[in-house]
DRENVEX-260447 format. One record per atom (N, C-alpha, C): x, y, z; residue in one letter. Coordinates in pm, whole numbers, padded with zeros to 5 digits, always signed. Example, Ala and Ser with C-alpha at 12.3 -4.5 7.8 and 13.67 -1.06 7.14 Angstrom:
+01319-00569+00780a;+01230-00450+00780a;+01320-00330+00780a;+01285-00225+00708s;+01367-00106+00714s;+01290+00003+00787s;
***
This chain:
+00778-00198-00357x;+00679-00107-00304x;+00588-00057-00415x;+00481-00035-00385x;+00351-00009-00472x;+00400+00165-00527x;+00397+00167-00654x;+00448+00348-00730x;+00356+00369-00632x;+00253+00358-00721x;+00128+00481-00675x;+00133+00544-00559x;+00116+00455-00444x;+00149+00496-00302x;+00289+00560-00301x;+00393+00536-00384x;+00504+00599-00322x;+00508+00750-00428x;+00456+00742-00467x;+00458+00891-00571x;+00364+00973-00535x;+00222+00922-00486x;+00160+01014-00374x;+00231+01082-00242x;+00289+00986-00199x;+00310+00984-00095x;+00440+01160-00095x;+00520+01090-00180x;+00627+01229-00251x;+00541+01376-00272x;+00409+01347-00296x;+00328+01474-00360x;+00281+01536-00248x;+00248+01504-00136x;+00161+01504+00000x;+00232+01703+00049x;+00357+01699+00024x;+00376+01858+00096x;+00384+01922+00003x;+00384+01896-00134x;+00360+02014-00247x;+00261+02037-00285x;+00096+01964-00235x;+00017+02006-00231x;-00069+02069-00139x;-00014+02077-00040x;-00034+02096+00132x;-00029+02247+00109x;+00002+02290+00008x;+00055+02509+00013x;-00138+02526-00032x;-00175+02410-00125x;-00306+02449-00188x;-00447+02410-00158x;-00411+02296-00106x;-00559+02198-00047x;-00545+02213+00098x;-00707+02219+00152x;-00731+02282+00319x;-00738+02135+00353x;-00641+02079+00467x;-00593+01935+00490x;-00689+01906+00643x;-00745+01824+00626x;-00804+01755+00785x;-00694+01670+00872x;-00638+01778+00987x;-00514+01694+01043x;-00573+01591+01105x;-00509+01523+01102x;-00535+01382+01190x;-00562+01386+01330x;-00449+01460+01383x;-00384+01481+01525x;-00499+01559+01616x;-00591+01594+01547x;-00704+01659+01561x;-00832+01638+01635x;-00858+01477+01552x;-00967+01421+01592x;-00934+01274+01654x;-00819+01206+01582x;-00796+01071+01591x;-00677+01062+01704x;-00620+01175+01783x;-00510+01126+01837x;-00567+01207+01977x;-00640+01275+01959x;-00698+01335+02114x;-00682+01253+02215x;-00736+01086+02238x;-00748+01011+02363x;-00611+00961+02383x;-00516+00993+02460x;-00422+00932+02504x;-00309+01053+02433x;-00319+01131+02366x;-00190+01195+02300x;-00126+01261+02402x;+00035+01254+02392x;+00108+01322+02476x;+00118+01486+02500x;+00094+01573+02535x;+00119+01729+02496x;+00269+01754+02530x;+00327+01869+02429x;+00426+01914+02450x;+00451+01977+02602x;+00597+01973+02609x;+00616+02079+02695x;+00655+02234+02692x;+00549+02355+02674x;+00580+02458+02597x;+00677+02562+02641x;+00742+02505+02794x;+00859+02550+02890x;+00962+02554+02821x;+01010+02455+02716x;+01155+02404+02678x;+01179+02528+02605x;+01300+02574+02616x;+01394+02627+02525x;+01444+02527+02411x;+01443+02594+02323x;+01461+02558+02136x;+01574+02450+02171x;+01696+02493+02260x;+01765+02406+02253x;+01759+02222+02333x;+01623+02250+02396x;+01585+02147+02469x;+01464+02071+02392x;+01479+02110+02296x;+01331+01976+02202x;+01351+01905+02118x;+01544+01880+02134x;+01507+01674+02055x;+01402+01602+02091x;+01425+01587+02288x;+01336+01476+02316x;+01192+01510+02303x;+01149+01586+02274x;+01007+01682+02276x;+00959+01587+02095x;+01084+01667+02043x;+01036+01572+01822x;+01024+01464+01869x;+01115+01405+01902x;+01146+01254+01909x;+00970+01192+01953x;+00936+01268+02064x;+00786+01190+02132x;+00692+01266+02036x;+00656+01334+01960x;+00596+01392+01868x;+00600+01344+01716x;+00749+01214+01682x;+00730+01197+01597x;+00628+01149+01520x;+00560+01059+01560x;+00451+00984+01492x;+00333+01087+01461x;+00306+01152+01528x;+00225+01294+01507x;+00262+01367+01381x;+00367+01413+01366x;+00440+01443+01244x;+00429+01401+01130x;+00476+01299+01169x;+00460+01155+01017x;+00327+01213+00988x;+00200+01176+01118x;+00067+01126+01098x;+00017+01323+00972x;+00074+01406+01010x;+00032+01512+00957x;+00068+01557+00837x;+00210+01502+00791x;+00281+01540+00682x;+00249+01432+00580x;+00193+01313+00624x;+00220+01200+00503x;+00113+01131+00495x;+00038+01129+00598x;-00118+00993+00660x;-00222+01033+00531x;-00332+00992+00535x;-00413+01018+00451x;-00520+01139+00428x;-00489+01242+00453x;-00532+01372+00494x;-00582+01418+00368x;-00747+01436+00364x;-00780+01506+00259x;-00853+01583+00243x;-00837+01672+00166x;-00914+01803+00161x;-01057+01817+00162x;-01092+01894+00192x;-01282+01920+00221x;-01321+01903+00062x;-01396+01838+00078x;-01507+01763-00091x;-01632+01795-00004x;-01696+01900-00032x;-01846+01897-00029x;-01951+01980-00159x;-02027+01912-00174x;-02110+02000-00249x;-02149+02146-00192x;-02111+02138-00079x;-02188+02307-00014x;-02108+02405-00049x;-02121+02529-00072x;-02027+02607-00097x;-01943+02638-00015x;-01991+02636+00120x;-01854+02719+00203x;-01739+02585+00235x;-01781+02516+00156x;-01654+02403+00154x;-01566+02409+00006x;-01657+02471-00071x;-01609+02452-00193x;-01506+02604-00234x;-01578+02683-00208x;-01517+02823-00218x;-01481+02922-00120x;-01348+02846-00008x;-01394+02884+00156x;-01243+02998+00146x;-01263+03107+00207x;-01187+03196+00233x;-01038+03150+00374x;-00947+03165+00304x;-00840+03095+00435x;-00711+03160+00453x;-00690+03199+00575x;-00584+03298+00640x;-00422+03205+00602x;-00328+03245+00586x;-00173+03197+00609x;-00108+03277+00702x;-00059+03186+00808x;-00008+03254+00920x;+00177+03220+00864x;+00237+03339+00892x;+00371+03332+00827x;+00476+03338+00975x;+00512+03206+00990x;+00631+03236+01099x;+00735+03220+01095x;+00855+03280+01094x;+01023+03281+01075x;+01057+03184+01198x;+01121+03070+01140x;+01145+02962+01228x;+01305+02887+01134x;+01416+02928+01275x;+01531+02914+01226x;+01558+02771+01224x;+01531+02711+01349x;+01517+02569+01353x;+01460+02487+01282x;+01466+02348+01238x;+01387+02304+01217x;+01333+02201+01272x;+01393+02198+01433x;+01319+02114+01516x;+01197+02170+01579x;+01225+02338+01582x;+01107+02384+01640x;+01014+02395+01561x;+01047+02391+01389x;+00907+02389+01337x;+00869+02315+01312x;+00867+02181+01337x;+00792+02090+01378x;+00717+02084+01506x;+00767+02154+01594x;+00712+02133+01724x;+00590+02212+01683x;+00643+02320+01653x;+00515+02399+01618x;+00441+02392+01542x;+00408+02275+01452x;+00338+02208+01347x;+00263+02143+01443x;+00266+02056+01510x;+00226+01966+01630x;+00158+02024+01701x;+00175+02142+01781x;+00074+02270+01872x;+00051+02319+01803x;+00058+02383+01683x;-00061+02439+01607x;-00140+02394+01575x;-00136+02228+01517x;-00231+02100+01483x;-00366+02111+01596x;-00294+02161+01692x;-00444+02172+01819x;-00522+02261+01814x;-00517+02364+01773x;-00586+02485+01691x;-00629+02432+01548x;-00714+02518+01513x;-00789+02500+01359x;-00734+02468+01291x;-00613+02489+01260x;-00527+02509+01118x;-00531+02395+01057x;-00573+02410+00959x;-00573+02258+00871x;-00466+02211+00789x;-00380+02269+00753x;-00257+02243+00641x;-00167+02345+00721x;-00024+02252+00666x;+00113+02321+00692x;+00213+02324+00584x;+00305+02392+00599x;+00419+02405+00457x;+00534+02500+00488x;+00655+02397+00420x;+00788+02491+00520x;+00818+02532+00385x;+00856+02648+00376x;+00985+02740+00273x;+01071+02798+00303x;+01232+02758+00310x;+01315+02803+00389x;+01320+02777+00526x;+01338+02900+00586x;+01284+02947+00713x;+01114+02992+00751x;+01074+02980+00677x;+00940+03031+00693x;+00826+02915+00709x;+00737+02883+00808x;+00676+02785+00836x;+00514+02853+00829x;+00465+02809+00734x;+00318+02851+00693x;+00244+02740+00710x;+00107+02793+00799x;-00024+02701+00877x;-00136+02824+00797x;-00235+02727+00771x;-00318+02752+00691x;-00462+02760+00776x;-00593+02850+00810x;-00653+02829+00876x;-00792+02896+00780x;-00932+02836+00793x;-01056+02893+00730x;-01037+03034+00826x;-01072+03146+00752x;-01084+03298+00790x;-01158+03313+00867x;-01323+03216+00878x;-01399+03267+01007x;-01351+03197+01137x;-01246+03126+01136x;-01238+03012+01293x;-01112+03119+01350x;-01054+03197+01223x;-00880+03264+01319x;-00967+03317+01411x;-01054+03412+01439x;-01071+03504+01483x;-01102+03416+01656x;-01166+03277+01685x;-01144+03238+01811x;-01019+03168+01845x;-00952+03173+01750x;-00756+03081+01839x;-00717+03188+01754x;-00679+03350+01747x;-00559+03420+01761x;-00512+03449+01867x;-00560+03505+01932x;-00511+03499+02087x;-00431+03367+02139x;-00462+03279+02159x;-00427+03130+02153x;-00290+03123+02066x;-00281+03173+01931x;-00186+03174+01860x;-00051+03183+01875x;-00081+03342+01888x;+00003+03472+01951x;+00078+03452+02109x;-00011+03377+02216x;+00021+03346+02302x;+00092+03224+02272x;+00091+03133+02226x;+00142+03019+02178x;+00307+03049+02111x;+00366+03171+02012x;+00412+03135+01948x;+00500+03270+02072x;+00480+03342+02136x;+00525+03425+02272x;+00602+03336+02390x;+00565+03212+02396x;+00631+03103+02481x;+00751+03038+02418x;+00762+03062+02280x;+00813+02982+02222x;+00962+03097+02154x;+00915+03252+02247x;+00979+03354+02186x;+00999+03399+02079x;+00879+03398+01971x;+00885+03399+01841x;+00796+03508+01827x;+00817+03622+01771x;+00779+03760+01772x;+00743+03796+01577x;+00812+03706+01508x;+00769+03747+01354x;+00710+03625+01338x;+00577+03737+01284x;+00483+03627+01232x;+00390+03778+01116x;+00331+03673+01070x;+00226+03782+00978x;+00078+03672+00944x;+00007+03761+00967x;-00143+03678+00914x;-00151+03752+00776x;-00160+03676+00653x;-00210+03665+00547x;-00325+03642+00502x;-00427+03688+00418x;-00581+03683+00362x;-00517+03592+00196x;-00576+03470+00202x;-00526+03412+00044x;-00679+03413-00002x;-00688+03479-00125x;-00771+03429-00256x;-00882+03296-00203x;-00973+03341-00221x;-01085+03253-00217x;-01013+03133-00378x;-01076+03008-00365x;-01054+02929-00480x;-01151+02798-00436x;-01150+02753-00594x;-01242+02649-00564x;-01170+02500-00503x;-01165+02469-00365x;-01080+02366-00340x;-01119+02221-00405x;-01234+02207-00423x;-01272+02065-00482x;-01220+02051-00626x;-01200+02132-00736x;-01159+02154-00843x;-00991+02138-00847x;-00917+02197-00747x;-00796+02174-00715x;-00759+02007-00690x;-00837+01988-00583x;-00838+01844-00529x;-00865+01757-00654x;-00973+01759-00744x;-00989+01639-00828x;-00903+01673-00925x;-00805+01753-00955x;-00714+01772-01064x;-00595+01680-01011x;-00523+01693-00867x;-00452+01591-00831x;-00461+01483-00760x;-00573+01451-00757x;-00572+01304-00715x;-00583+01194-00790x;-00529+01118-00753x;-00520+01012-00856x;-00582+00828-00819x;-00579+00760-00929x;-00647+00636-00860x;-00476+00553-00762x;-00535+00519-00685x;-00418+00431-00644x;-00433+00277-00680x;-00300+00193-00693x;-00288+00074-00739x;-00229-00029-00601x;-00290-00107-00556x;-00217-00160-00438x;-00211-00299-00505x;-00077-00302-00480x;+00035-00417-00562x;-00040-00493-00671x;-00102-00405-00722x;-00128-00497-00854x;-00262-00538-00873x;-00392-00610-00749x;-00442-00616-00723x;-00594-00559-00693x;-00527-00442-00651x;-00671-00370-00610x;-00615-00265-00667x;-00740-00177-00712x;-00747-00064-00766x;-00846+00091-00692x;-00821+00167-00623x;-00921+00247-00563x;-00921+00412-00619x;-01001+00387-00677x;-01034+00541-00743x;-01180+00619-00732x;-01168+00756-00744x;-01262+00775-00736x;-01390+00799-00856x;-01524+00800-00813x;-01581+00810-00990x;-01592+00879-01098x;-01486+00971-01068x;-01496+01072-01159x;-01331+01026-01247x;-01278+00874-01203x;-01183+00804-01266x;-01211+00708-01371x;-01166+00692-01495x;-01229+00553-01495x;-01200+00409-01505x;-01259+00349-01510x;-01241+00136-01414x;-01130+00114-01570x;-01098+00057-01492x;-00973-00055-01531x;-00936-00173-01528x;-00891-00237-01607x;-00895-00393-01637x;-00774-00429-01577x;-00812-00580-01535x;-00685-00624-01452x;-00652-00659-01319x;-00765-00607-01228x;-00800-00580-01121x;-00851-00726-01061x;-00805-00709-00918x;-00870-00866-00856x;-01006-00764-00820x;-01028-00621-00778x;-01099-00594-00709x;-01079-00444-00718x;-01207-00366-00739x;-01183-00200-00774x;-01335-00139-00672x;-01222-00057-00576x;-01287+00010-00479x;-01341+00206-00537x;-01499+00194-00520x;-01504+00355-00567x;-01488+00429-00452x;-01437+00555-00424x;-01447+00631-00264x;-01443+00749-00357x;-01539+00834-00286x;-01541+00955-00289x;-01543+01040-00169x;-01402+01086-00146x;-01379+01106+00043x;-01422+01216+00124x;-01479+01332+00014x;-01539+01459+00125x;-01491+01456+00179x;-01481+01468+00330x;-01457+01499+00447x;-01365+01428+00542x;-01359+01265+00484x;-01348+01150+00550x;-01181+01136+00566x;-01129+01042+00630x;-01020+01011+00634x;-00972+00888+00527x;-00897+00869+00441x;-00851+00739+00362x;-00910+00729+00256x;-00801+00838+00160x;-00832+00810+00000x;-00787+00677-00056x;-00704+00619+00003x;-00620+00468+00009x;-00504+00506-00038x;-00399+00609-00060x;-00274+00662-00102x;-00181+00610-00038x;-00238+00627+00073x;-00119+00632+00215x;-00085+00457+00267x;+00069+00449+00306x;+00126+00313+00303x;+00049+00218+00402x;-00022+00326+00463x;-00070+00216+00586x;-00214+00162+00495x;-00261+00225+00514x;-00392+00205+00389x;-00376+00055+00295x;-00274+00095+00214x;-00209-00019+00125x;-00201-00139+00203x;-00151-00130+00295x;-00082-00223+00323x;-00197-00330+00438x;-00259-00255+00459x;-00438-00326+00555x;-00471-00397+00471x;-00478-00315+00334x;-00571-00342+00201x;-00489-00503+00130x;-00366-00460+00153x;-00355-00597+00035x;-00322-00710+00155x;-00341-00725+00259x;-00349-00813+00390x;-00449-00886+00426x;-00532-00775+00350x;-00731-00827+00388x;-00711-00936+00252x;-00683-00896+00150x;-00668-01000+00002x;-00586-01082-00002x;-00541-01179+00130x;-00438-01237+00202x;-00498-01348+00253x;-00651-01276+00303x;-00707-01395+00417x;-00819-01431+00342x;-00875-01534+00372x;-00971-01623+00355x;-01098-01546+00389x;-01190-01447+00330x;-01305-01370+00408x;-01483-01429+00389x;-01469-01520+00288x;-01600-01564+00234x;-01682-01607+00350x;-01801-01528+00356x;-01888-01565+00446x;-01845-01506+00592x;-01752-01410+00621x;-01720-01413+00753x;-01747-01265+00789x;-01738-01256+00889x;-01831-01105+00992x;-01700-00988+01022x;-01657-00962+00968x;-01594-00861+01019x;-01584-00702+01046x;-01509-00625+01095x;-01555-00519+01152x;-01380-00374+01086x;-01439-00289+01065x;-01358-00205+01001x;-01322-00085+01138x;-01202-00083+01206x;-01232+00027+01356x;-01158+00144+01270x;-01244+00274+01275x;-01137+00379+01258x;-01141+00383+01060x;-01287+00394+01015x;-01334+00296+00879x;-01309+00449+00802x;-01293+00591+00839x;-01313+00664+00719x;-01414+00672+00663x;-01361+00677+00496x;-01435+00647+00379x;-01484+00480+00349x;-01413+00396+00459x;-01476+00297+00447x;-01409+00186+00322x;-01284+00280+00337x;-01223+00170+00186x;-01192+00037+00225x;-01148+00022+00338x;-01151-00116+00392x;-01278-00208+00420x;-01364-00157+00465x;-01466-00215+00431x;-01548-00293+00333x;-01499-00163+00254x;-01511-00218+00088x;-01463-00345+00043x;-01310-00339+00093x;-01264-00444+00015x;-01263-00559+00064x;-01290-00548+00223x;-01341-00666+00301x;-01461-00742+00240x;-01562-00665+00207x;-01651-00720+00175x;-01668-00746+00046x;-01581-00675-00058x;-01550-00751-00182x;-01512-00863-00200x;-01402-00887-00137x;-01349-01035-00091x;-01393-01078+00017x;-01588-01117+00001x;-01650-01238+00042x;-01729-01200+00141x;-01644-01111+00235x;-01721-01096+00413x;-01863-01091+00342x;-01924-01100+00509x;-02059-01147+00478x;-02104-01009+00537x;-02105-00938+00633x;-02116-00815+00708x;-02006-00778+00715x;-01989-00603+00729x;-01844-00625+00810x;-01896-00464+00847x;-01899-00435+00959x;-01927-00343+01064x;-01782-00213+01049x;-01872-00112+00989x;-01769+00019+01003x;-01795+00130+01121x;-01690+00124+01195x;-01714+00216+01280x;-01628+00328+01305x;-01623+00494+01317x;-01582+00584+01309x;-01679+00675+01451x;-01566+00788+01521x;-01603+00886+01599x;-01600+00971+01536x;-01588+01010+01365x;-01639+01139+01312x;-01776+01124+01251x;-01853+01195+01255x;-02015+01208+01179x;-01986+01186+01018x;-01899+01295+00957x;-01827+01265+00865x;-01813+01144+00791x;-01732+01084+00832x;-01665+00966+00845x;-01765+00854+00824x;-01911+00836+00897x;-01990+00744+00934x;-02037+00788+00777x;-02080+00919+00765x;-02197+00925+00657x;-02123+00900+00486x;-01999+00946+00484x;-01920+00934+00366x;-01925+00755+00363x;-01882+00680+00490x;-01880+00567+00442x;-02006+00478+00380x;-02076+00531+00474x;-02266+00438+00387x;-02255+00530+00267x;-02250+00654+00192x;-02266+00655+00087x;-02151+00606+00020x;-02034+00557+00038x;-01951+00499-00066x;-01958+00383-00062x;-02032+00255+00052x;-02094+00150+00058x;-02230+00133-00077x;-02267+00211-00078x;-02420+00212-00164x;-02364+00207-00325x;-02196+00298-00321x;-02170+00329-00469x;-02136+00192-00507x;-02029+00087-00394x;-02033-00026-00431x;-02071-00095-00461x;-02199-00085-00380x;-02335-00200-00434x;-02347-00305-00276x;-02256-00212-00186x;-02251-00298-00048x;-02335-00229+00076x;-02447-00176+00029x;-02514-00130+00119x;-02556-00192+00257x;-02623-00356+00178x;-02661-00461+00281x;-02593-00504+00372x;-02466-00498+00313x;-02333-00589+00387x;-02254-00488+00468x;-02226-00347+00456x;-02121-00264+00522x;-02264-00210+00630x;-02254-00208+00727x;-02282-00118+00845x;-02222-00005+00909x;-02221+00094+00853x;-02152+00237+00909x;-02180+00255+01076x;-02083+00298+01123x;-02146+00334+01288x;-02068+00442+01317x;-02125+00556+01415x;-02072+00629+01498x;-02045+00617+01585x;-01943+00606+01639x;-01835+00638+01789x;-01760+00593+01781x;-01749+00515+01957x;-01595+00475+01953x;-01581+00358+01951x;-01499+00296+02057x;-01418+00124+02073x;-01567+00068+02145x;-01632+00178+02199x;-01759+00117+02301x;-01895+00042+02207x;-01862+00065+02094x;-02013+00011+01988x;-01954-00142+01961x;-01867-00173+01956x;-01845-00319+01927x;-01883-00397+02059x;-01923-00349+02171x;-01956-00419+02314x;-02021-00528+02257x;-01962-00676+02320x;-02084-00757+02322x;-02104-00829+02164x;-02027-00768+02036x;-02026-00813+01958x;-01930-00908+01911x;-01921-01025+01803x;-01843-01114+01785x;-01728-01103+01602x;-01659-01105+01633x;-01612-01092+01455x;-01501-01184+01409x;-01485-01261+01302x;-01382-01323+01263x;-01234-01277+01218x;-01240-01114+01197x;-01190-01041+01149x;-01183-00893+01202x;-01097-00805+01216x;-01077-00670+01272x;-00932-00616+01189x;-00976-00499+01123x;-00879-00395+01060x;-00896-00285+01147x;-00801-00256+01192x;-00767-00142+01265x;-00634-00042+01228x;-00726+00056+01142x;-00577+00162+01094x;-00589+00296+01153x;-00554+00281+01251x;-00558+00401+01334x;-00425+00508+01356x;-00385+00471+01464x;-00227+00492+01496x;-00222+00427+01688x;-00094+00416+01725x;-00006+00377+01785x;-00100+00390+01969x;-00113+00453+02015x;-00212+00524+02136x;-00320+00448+02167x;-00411+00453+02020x;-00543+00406+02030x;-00557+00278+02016x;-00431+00228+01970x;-00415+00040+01916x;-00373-00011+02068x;-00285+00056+02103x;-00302-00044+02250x;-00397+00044+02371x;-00470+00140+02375x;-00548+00128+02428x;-00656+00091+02424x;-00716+00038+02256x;-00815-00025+02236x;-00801-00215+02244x;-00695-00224+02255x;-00716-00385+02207x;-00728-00427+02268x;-00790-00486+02378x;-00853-00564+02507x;-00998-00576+02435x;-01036-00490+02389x;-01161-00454+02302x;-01157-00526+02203x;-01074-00554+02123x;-01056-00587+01996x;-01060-00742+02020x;-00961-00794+02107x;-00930-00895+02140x;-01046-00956+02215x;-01173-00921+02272x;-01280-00923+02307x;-01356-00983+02254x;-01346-00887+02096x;-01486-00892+02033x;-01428-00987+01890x;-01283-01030+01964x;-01257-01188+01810x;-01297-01302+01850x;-01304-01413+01724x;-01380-01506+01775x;-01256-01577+01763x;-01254-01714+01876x;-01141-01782+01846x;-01068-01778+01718x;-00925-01801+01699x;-00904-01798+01571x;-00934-01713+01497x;-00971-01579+01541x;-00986-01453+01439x;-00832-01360+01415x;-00881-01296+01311x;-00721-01225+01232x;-00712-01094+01269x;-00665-00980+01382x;-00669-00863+01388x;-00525-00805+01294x;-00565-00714+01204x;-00465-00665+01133x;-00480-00493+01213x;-00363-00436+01215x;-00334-00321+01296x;-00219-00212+01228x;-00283-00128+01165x;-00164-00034+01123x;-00241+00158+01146x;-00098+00243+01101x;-00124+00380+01159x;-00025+00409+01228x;+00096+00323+01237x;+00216+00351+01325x;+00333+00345+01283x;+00487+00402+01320x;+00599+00372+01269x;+00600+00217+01268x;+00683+00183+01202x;+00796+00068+01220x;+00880+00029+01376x;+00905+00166+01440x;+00955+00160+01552x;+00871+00113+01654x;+00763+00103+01639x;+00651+00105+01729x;+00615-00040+01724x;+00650-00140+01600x;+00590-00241+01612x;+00640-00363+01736x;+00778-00369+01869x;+00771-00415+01962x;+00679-00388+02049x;+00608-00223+02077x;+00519-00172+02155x;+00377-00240+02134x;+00375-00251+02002x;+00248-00342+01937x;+00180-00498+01951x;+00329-00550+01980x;+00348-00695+01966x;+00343-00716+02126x;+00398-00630+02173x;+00402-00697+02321x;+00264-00642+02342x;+00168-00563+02358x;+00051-00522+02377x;-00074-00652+02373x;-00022-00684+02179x;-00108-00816+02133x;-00092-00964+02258x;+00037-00959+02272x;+00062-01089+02371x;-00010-01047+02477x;-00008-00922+02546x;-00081-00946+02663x;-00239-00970+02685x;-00287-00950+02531x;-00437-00960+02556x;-00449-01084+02483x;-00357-01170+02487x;-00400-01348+02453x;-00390-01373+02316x;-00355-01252+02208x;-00327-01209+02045x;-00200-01280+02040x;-00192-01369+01913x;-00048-01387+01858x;+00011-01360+01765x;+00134-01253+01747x;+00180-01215+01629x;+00229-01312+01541x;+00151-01319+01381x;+00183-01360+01266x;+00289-01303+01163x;+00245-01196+01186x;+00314-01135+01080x;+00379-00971+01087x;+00469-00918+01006x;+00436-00808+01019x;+00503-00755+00881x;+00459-00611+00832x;+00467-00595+00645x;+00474-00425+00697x;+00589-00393+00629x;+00659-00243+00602x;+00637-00191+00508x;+00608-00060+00468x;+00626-00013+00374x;+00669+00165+00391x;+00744+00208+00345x;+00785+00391+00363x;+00794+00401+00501x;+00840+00352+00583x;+00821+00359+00702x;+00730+00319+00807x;+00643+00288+00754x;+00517+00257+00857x;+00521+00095+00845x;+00392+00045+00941x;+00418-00110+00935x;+00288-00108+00924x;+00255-00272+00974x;+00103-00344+01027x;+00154-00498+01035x;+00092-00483+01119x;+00097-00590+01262x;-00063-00692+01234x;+00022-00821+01212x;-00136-00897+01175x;-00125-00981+01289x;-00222-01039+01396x;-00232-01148+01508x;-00362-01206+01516x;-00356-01298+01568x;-00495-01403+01538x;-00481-01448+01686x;-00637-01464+01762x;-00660-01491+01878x;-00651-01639+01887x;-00597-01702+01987x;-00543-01852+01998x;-00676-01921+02059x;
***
């Protein structure tokens, strides 16, 4: 297994007390996500974690990164800590998961004490929401905390680091510097975006794409972030390769980290959803999403490959990859392959 990724990956909740985190569960898991049931008694929510796990994973470990903007109220933003005494620790997860639906951007357990992190001007429309929330759940100690303004971007570029995927590729950002040795060195600078490339699923798209044959071929990045896949798609050869994202964010971070590459011509940033690839053709499809959106998108995916094209698919447990495979078979996809790492997988299939 690749350090880098696995020593990030170790760092992800000891920095979670300091950096304001963009949950995933937020923006990327809305279409199809299951909601809790907020009826259950404490002693009734194994099966509640259990269907929440991947949510979990996706919040505690995925590629979640802190607000990078030049503007100030990103840079020096005032942020509440909500303090809740939580004996369980199945329920504080649950409650990591329904709080994830509210503002709160970062979470962090100490002890018994389960701290959600929220910008100071948004508490004031989900306290109510909160309070009512954590009243169902019969949980009566809590405390809202005022933390110290600080500069989060200064925090953030002190611990982040370049990542190394197996040897191969190198993705850092430019305030890192290049390194010899490299089949291929991706710059991202992620603001806002999703996928610093830390995270196993990331890795593992990444050194899959440096697997296949891409020279000259059209492919398409679903769910693109910062666009690091893109990048390296089109480092290795692609001729276009179409990024598409439903955050604004997301679209604009990736054309400017396309331009830092020198892949302006070749990466196409897009906004929305599974509906912008209509009608289009590709030899190739990376899709690192998670578990929900992979089989409700791939009829789509499987659509828009051209005979003999390679869909690679990660963002999900390991457990998930029969749910995956049987999905691919039904839309005419045949599983090739499939590559683990820390738990997560990706699922590579090529249209027959």
């Amino acid at each position: 297994m690749n350090s880098a990724c696995k020593e990030e990956g170790n760092r992800k909740l000891s920095l979670a007390c300091r950096l304001p985190i963009i949950i995933f569960a937020e923006d990327k898991l809305r279409p199809g996500k299951v909601r809790i049931n907020s009826a259950l008694r404490p002693a009734q929510l194994s099966s509640q974690r259990r269907r929440y796990k991947k949510i979990l994973h996706n919040i505690i470990s995925k590629d979640f990164l802190p607000v990078l903007s030049t503007e100030k109220r990103y840079t020096d933003m005032d942020y509440v800590e909500l303090n809740v005494r939580v004996t369980d620790p199945e329920l504080a997860e649950i409650l990591t998961a329904e709080l994830a639906e509210l503002p709160y951007e970062s979470f962090q357990t100490e002890g018994e004490v389960l701290k959600a992190y929220i910008p100071r001007e948004r508490l004031a429309d989900c306290m109510q929401q909160t309070d009512d929330l954590l009243a169902r759940y019969g949980i009566a100690d809590r405390r809202y905390i005022a933390i110290e303004s600080q500069n989060w971007n200064a925090l953030w570029e002190q611990n982040f680091t370049p990542v190394d995927v197996d040897g191969r590729i190198l993705i850092r950002a430019p305030f890192h510097a290049s390194q010899p040795g490299y089949e291929l060195e991706v710059v991202v600078m992620p603001r806002m975006a999703f996928g610093s490339g830390h995270h196993a699923t990331t890795c593992l798209v990444a050194s899959a794409l440096c697997d296949l044959s891409l020279t000259g071929k059209r492919g398409l990045d679903m769910g693109c972030g910062t666009g690091v896949l893109a990048i390296v798609a089109a480092k290795r050869g692609a001729a276009t390769v179409d990024a598409v994202d439903i955050d604004e964010w997301a679209e604009a971070n990736c054309r400017e980290n396309a331009a830092a590459n020198g892949l302006a011509e070749r990466i196409a940033p897009m906004l929305g959803d599974v509906s912008r690839i209509a009608g289009r053709k590709y030899d190739f499809i990376a899709a690192n999403i998670n578990r929900n959106i992979l089989t409700m998108d791939m009829p789509a995916y499987a659509e828009a490959l051209d005979t003999g094209g390679d869909l690679l698919m990660s963002g999900f447990l390991e457990e998930d990859v029969p749910v995956i495979e049987a999905r691919a078979r039904a839309c005419g996809l045949e599983p090739v392959e499939v590559r683990r790492r820390d738990g997560w997988a990706m699922v590579h299939v090529k249209k027959a």
